[in-house]
N, C-alpha and C positions, 0 to 999 in steps of 0.2 A: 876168670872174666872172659877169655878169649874162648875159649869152649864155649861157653853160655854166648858171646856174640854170634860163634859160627853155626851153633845148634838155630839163632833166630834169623839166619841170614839162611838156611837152607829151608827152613819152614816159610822165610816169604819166596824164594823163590818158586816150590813147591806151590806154594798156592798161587802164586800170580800166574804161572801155566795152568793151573789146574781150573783158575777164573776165568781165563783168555779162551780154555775150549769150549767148543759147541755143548749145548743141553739144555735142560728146562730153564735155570735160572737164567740165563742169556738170552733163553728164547722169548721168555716172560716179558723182561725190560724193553726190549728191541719193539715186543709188539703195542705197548702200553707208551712207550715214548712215540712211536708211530701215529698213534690214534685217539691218546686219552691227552688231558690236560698237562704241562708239566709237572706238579706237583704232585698228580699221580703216577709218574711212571719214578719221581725221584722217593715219593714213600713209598713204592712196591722197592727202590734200594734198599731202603733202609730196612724194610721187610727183612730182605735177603741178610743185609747183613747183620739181624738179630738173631734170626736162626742158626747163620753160622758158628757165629758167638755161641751159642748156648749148643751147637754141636761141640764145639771146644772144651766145655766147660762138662759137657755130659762126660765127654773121652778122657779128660782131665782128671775126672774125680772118679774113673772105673764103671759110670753109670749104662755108658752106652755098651762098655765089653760085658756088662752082665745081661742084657738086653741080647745083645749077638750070641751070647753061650748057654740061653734059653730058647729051645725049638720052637714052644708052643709061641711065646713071646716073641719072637723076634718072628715069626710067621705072619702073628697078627699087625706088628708093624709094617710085615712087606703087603699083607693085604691092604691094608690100610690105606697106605700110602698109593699104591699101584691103584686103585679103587678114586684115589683122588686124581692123581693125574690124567688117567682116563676120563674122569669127567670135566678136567680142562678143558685133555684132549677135543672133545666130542666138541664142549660149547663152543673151544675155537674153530672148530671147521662149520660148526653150523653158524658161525659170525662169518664166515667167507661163503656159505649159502648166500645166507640171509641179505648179505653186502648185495651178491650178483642181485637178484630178486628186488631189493629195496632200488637200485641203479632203473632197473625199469618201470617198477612201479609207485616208489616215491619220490616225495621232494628232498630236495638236497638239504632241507633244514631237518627235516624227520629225521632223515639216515641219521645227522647228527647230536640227534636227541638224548642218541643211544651211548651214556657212559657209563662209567665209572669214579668214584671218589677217590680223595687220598685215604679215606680210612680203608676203605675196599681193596686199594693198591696194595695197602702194609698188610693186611691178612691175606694179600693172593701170594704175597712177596715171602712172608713168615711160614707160610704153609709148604708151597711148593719144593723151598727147603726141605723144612724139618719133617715133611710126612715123608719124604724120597727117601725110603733105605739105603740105596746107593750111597747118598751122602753120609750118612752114618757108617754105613763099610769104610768111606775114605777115609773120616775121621780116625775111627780105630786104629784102619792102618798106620796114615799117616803120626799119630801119638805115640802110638804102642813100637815105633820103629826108632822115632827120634828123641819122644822124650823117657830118659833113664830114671833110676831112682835117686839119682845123685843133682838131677837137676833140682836147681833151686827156687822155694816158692815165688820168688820173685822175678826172676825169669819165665814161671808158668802166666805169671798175669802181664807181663811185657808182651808173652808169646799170646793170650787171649787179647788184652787191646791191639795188639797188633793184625791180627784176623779179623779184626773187625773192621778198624783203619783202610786194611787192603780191601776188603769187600766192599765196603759202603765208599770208598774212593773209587773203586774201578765203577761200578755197577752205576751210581752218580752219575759220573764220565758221559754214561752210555745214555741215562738219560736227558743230560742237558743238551746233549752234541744230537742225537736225534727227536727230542722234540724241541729245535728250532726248528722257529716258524718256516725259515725259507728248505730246512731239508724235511720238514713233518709235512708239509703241501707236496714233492716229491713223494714220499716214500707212502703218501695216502691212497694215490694211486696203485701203488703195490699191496693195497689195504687186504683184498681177499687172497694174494699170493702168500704173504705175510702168515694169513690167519689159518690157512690149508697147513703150510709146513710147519707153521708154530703147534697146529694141534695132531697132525700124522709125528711130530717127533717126541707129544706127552702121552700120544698112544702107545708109538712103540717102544721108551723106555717102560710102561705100566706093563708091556705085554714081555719085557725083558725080566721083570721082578716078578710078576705073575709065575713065568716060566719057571723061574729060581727058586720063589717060593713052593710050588708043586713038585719039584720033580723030586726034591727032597725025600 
């Protein structure tokens, strides 16, 4: 029992750093809780944290290391994926165009015309995840490192509700604390600063996967 609590006390900590750092997923939330309605940027969480979930449960059940130990396969995942983020990438710098350009050309009710749903949020949220190869390397790693053959199946699903717990609690966090009203009028202002760095950091992870999967 002490084994199995300490194997699940080093997997949340692992991930609660691993949640805390910069990348797409943070960058997603931060800019959705910035600009869309609350309950879009809290179902892009929930997004986020079904994908992890079922990264868990890929790495759990050996699906995602047979994926990694397949060239052709795990190739067309980094394309895939790399291929999506880049076109985040793109739409959110051309939303930080688009921003400067509507500021002098439209009315302030127009610019805001322009959203997004909570259904939209939870497949930007689901995607960004699960199509990122990165995260599926982590996964593997992070499994293949700490969980042995001796752990118990009931410890595996402790260890999956609990990756989902963390994600969908941290990511939540992020969107109720930044889209209130009085800091979501603040950081609006930062709406095309937001939407430049949010989409040069889902270019240059896609141009990181790109590079990995090529050089191969």
């Amino acid at each position: 029992m002490e084994l199995q609590l300490h194997l699940l006390l080093s997997l949340a900590i692992i991930h609660t750093v691993a949640l805390a750092s910069p990348g797409p997923d943070f960058a997603l939330v931060v800019r959705l809780a910035a600009q869309e309605e609350r309950n879009t940027a809290v179902a892009a969480a929930l997004g986020l944290a079904v994908a992890i979930t079922l990264h868990t449960l890929l790495s759990l059940t050996g699906v995602s290391l047979i994926i990694k130990g397949s060239p052709g396969l795990f190739m067309a995942v980094q394309l895939i994926g790399a291929s999506y983020l880049g076109w985040m990438g793109i739409g959110a710098i051309r939303a930080a165009i688009a921003h400067w350009r509507d500021v002098q050309h439209l009315s302030t009710e127009k610019v805001a015309e322009r959203g997004i749903g909570a259904a939209q949020g939870f497949m930007q949220g689901i995607s960004t995840n699960l199509l990122n190869p990165k995260a599926l390397v982590f996964f593997i790693t992070l499994f293949s490192t700490l969980i042995t053959p001796d752990v118990t199946q009931s410890t595996k699903v402790a260890a999956t509700a609990m990756m989902f717990a963390l994600s969908l609690g941290w990511f939540s966090l992020i969107a109720l604390v930044l889209s209130h009203p009085r800091m979501q009028l603040k950081m609006k202002r930062a709406t095309p600063s937001i939407n430049l760095l949010t989409g040069l950091l889902f270019i240059f992870v896609a141009g990181v996967i790109l590079t990995g999967a090529l050089g191969r």
